[in-house]
Backbone as ProteinMPNN parsed JSONL, in Angstrom:
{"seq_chain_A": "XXXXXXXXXXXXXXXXXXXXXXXXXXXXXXXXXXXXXXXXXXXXXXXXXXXXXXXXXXXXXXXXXXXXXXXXXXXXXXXXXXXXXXXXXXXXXXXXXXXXXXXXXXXXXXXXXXXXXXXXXXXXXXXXX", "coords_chain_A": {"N_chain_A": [[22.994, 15.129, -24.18], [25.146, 12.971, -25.771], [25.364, 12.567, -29.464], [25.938, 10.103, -30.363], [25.052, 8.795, -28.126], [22.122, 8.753, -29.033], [22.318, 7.964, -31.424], [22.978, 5.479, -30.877], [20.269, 5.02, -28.673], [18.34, 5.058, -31.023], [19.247, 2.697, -32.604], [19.134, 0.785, -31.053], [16.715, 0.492, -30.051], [15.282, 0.036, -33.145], [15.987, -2.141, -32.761], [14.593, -3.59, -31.054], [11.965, -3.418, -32.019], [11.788, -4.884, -34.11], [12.469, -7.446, -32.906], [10.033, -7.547, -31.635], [8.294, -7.949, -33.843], [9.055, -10.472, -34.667], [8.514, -11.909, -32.328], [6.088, -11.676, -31.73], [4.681, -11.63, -34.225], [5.914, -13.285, -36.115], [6.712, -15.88, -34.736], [6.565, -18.552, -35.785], [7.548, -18.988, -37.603], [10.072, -17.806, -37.142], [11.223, -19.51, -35.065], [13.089, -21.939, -35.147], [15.403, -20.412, -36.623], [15.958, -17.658, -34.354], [15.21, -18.409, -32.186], [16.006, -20.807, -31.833], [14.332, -23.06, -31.448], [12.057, -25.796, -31.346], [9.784, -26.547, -34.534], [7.645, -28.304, -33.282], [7.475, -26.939, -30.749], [6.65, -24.409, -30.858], [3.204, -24.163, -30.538], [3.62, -23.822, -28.086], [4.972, -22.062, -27.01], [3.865, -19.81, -28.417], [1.77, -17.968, -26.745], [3.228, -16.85, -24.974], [5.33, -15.644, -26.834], [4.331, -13.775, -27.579], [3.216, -12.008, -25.912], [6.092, -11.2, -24.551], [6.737, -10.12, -27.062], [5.781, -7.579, -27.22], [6.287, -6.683, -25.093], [9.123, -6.101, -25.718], [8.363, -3.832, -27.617], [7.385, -2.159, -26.316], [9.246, -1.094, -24.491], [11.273, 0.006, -26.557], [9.941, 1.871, -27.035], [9.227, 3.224, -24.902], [12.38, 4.557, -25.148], [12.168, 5.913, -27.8], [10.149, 8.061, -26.689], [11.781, 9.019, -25.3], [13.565, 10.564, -26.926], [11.934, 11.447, -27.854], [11.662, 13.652, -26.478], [14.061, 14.364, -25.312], [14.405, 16.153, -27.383], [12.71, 18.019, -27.368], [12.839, 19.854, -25.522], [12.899, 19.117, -23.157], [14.986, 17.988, -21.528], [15.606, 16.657, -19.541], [13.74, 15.168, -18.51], [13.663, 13.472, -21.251], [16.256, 12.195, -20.669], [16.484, 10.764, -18.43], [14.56, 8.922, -19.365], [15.52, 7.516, -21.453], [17.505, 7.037, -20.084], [16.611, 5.074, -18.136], [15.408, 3.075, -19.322], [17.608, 2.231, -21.105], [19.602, 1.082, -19.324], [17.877, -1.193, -18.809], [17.296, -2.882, -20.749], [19.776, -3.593, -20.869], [20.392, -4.834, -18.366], [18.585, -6.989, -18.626], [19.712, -7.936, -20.997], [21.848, -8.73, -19.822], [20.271, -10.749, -18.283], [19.226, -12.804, -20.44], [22.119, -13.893, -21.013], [22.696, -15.025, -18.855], [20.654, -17.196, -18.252], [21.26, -18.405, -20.887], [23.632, -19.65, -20.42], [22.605, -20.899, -18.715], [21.667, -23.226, -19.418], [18.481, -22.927, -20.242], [17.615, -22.912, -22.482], [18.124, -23.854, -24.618], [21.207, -26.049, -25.859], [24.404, -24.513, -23.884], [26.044, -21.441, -24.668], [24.797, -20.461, -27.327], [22.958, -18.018, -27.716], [24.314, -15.707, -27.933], [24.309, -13.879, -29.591], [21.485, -12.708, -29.912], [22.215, -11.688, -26.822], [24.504, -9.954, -27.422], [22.607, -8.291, -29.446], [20.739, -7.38, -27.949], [21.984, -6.182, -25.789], [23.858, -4.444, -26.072], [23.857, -2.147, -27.937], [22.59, -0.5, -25.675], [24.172, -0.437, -23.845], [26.154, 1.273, -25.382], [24.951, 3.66, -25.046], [24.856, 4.435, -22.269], [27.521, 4.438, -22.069], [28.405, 6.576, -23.333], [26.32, 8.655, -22.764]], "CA_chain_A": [[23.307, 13.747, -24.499], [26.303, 12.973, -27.092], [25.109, 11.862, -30.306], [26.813, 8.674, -30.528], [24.482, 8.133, -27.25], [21.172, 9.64, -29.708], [21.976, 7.226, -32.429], [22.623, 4.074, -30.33], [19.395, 4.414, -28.225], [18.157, 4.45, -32.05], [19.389, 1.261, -33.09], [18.28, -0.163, -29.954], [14.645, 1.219, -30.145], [14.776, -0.634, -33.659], [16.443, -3.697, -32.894], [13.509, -4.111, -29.906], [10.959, -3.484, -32.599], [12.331, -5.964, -34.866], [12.044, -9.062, -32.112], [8.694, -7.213, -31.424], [7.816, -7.956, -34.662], [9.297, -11.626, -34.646], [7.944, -12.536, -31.541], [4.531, -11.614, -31.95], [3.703, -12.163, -35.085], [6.064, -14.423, -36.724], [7.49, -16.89, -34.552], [6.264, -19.599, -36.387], [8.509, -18.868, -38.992], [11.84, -17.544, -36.976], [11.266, -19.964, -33.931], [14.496, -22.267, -35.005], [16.278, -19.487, -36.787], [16.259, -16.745, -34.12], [15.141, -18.994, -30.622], [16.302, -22.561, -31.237], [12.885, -23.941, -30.946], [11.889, -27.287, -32.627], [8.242, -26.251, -35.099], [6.61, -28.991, -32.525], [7.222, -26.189, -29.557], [5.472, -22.93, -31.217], [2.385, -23.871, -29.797], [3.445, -23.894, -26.342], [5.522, -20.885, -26.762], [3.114, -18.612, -28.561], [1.523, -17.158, -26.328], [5.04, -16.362, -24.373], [6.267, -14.712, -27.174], [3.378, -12.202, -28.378], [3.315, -11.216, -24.345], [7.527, -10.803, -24.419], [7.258, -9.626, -28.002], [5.514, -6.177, -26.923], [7.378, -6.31, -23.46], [10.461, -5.082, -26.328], [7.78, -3.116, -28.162], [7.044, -1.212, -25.105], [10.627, -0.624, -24.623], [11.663, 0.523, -27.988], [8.838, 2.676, -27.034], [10.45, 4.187, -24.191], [13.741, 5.265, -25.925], [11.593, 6.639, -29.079], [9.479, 9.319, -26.24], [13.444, 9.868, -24.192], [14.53, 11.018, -27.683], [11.721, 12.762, -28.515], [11.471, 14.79, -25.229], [14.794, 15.121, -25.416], [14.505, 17.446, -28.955], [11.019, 19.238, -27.5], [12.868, 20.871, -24.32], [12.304, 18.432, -21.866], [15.912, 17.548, -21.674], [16.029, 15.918, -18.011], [12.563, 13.651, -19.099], [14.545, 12.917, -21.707], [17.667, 11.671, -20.603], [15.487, 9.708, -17.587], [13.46, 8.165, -19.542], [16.444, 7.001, -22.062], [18.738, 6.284, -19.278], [16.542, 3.853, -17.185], [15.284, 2.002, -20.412], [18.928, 1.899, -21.746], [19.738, 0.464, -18.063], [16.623, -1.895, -18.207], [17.85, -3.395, -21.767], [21.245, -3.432, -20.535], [20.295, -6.092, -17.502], [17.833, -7.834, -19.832], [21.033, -8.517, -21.656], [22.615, -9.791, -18.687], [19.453, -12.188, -17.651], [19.76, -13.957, -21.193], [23.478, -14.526, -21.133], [22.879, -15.852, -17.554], [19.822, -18.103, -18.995], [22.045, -18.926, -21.313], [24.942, -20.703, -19.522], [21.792, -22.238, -17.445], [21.12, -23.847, -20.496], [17.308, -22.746, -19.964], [16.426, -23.417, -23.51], [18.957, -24.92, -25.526], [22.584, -26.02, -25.376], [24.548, -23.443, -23.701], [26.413, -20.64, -25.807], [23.845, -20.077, -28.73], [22.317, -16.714, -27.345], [25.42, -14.905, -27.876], [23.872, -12.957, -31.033], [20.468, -11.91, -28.854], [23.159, -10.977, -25.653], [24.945, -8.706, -28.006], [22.095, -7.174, -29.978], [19.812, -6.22, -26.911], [22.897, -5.288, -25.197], [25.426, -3.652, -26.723], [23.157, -0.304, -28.012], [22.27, 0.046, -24.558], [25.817, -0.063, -22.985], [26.872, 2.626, -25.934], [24.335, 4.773, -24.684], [24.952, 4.497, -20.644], [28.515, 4.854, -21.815], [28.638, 8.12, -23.928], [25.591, 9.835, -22.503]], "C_chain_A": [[24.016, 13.739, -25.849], [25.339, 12.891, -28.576], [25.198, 10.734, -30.72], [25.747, 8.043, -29.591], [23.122, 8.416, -28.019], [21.134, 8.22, -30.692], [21.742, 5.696, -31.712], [21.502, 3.92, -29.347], [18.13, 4.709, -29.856], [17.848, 3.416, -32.429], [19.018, 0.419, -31.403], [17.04, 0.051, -29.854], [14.453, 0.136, -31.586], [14.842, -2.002, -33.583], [15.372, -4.25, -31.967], [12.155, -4.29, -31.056], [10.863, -4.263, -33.371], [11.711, -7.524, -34.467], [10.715, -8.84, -32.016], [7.402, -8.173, -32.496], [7.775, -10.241, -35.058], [9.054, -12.491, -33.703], [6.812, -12.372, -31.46], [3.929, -12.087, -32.951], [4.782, -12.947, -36.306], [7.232, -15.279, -36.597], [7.22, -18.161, -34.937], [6.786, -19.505, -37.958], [10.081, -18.435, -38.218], [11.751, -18.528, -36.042], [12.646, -20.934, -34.076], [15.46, -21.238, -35.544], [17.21, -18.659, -35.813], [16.319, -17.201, -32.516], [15.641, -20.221, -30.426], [15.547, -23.381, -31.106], [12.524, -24.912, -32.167], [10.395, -25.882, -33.197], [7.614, -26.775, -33.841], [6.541, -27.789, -31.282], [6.706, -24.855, -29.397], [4.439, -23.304, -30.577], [2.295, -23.567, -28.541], [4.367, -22.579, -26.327], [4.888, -19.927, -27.484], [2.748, -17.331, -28.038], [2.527, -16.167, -25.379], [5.336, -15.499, -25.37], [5.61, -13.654, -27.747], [3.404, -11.654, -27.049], [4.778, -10.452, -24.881], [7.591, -9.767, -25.779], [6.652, -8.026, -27.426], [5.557, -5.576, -25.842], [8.617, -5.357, -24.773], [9.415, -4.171, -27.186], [7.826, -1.24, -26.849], [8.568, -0.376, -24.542], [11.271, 0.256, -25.112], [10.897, 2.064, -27.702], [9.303, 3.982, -26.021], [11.39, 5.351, -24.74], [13.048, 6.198, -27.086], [11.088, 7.699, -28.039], [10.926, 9.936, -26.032], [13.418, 10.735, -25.513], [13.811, 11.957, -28.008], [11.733, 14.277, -27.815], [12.563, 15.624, -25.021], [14.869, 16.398, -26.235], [13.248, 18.254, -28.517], [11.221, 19.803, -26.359], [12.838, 20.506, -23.554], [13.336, 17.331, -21.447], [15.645, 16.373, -20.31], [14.689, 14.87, -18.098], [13.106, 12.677, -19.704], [15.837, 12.389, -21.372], [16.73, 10.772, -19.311], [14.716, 8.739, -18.243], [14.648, 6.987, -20.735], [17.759, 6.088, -21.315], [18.231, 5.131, -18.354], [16.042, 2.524, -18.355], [16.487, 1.193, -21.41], [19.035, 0.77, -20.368], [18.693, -1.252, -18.152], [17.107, -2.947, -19.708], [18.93, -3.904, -21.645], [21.195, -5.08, -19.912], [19.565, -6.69, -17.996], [18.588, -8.937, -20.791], [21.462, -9.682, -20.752], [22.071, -11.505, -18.512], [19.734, -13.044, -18.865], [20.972, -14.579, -21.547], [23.3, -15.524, -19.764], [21.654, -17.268, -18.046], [20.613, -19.046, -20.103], [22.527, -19.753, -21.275], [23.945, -21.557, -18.403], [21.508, -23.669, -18.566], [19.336, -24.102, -20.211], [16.55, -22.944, -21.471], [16.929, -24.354, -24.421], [20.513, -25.063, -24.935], [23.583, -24.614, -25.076], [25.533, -22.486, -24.751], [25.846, -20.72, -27.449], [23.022, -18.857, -28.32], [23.453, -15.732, -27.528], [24.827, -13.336, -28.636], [22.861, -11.93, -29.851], [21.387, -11.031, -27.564], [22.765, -9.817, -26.512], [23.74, -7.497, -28.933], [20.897, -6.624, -28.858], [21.414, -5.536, -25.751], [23.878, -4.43, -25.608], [24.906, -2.021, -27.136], [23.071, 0.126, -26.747], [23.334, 0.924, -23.821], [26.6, 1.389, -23.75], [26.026, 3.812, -25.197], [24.269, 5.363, -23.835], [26.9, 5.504, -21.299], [28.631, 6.121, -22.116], [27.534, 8.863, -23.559], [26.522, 10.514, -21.419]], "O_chain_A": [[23.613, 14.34, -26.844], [24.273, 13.461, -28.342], [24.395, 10.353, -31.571], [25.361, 6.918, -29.909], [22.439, 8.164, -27.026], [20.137, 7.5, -30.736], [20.772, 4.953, -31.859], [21.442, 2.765, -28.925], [16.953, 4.486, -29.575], [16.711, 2.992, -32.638], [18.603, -0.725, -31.218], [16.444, -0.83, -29.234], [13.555, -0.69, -31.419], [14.106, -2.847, -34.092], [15.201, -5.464, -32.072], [11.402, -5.255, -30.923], [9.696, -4.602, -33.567], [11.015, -8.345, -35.064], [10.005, -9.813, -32.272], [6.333, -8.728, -32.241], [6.883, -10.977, -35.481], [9.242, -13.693, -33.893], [6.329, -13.334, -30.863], [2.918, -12.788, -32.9], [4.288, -13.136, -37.418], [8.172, -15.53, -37.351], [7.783, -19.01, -34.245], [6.389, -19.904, -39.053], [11.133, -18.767, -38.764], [12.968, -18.709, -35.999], [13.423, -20.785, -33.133], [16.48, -21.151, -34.861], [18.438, -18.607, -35.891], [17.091, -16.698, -31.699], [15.78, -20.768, -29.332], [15.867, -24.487, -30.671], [12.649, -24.831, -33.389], [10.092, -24.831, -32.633], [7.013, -25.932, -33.175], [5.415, -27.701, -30.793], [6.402, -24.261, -28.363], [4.503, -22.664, -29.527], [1.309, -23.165, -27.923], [4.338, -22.063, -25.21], [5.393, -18.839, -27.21], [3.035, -16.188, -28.393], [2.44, -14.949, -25.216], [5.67, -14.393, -24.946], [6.177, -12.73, -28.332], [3.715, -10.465, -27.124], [4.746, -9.38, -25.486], [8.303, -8.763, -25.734], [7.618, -7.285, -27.24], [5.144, -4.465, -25.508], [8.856, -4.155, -24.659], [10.225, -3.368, -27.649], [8.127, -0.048, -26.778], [8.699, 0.821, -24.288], [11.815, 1.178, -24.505], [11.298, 3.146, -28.13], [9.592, 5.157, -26.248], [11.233, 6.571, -24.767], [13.531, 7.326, -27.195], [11.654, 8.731, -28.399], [11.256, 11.047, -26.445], [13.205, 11.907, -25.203], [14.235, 13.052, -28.376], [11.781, 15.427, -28.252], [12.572, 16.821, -24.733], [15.31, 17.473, -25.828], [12.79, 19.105, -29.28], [10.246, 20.332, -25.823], [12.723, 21.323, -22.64], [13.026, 16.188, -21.114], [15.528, 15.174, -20.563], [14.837, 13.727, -17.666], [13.218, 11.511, -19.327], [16.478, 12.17, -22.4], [16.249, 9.794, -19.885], [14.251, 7.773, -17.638], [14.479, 5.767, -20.724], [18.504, 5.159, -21.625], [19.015, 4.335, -17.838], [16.286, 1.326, -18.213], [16.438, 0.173, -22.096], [18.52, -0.341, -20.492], [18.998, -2.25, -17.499], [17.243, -4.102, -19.304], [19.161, -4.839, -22.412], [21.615, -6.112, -20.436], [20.096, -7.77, -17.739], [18.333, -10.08, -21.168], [21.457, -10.91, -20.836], [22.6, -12.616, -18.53], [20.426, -14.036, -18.638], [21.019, -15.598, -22.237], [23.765, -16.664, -19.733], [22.167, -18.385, -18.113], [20.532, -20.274, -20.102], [22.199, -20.759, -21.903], [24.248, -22.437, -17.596], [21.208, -24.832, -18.297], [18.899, -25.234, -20.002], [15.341, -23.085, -21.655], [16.385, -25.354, -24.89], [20.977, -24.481, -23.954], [23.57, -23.706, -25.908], [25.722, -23.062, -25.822], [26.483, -20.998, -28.465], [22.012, -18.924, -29.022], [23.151, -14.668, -26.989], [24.931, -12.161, -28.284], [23.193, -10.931, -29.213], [21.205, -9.823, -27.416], [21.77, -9.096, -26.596], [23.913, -6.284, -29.058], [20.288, -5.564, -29.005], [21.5, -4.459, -25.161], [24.634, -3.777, -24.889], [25.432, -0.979, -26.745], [23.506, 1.265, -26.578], [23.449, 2.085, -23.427], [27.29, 2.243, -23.193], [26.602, 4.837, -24.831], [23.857, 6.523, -23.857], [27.295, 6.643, -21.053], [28.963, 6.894, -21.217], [27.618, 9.994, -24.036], [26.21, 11.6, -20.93]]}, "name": "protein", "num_of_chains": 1, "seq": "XXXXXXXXXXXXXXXXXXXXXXXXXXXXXXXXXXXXXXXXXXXXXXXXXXXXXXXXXXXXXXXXXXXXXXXXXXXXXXXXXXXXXXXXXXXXXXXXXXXXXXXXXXXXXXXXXXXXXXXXXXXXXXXXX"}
């Protein structure tokens, strides 16, 4: 697996740990920043986003074993385990651009940012592995 494909399931492993971090434990501080959400709708999305937040934990989690399995000999684990979680991030991408344009949470085109940062590491990584 390239390097270029090494570093970007990287930055996608942190950028999952990041929301991980902002959806679990402090969307009551990013909830209009990072989701669009009035203050009044944290309570009802709480528990939604500590579930979802360590759905991308678990993820991140993924790509961190691919990479390490990759470097401990266990190339073909590694690249499986990097290539269906890259893949799985990838269409993840997709569903919130399509959510998106449903206008499923707010007016449509304001997810652009989220699209591009759960998708875009992924796609480098499908592309150049």
């Amino acid at each position: 697996m390239s390097v270029v494909a090494q570093v970007a399931a990287g930055i996608a492993a942190l950028v999952h740990v990041v929301v991980w971090v902002c959806e679990a434990f402090l969307i009551g501080r990013v909830h209009r920043s990072m989701f669009g959400q009035p203050a009044s709708d944290v309570p009802a999305i709480r528990l939604w986003a500590f579930g979802v937040g360590f759905y991308n934990l678990f993820l991140a989690g993924g790509l961190v074993v691919g990479l390490f399995a990759l470097h401990s000999g266990q190339e073909l684990v590694g690249r499986t385990l990097v290539f269906y979680v890259s893949w799985f991030m990838l269409l993840g991408s997709v569903v919130l651009a399509v959510a998106d344009q449903l206008q499923l949470s707010r007016p449509r085109n304001q997810a652009w940012g989220g699209v591009a940062a759960e998708g875009v590491p992924p796609l480098v990584v499908l592309v150049f592995a």
